[in-house]
N, C-alpha and C positions, 0 to 999 in steps of 0.2 A: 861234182855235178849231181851225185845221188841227191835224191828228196825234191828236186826242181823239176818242174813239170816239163814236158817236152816244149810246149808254148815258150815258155821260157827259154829256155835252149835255144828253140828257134828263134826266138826274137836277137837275141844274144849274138847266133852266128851269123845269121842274115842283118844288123846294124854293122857285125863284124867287116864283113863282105862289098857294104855300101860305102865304107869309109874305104877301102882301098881303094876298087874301082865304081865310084859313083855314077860310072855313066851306063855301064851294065846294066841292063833289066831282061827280063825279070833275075832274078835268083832261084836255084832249083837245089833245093835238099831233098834227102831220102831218107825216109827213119821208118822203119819195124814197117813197111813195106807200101811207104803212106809217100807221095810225092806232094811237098810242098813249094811254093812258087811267090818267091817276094818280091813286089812292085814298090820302086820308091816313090813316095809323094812327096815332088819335091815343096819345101818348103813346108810338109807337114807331117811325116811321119812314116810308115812301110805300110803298103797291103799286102796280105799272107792267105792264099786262096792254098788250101788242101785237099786232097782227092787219091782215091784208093787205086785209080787209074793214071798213067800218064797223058798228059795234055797233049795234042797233036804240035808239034813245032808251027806251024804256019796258024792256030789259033794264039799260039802265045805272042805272037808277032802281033794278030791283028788285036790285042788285047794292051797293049804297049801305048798306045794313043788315046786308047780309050780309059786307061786308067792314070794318064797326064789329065783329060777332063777330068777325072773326079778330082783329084790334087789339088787343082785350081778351083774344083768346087767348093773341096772341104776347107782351103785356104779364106776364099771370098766368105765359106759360115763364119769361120771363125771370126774374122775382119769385121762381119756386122754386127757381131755379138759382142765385140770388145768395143767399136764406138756406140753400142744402145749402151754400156756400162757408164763409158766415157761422156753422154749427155746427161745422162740421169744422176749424175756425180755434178754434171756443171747447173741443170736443173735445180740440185737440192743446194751449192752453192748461190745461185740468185737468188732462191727465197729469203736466205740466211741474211745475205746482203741488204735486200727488201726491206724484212725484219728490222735489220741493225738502222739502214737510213732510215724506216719510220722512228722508232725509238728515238735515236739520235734527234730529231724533230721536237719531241713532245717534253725536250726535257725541260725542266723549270728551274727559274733564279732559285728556287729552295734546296740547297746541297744534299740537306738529308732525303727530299721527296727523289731529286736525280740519284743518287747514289745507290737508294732500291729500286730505281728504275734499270740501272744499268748492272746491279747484281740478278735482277728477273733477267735481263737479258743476256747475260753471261750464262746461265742457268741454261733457258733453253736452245742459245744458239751451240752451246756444249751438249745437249742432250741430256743434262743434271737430272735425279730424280728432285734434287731440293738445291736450293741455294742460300746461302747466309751470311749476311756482312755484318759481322761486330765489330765496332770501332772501340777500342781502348782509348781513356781520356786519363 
């Protein structure tokens, strides 16, 4: 355990602590004369409040509910954060598609004129810096 910072430590023993009894909150460790207090977030993570002083019992109580709100707050950020990814992935999907139906449209009876049309579009619906089709005859 030397060279690991206390943070560590405490993250360490307080996840420790939440996998036995996960219904327990808060958690209360002591170190070098510093009382810390871990709150699980369920479904996101622990909050870890420190203080030089100990906490009054009947604040830590009323603190218990109030850090289930933040959980579900910090759950719901993340939630919106991962479907703005999740549109703007389906976003850059339709273009592409777009792209490919117009192309697919304009292509002509000329094999060679369609085949650089569809290597330009292979190019940029891949993101290519270049694209190049040499036919061996």
């Amino acid at each position: 355990m030397q060279g690991r910072s206390i943070y560590q430590r405490l993250l360490d023993e307080m996840a420790g602590q939440a996998r036995v009894a996960p219904a327990t909150a808060p958690f209360t460790w002591v170190q070098n004369g510093f009382f810390y207090y871990g709150f699980p977030l369920k479904n996101f993570g622990l909050l870890i409040l420190g203080r030089n002083v100990e906490l009054d019992p009947m604040l830590l109580h009323e603190l218990t509910p109030v850090v289930a709100v933040l959980g579900r707050s910090c759950c719901a950020c993340l939630e919106y954060e991962q479907r703005l990814a999740s549109e703007s992935a389906l976003h850059k999907q339709r273009q592409r598609l777009r792209y490919l139906t117009e192309s697919l449209a304009r292509l002509s009876a000329d094999n060679h004129s369609s085949i650089s049309q569809l290597t330009a579009l292979a190019g940029e619906v891949l993101n290519a810096d270049c694209a190049i089709y040499y036919r061996l005859e």
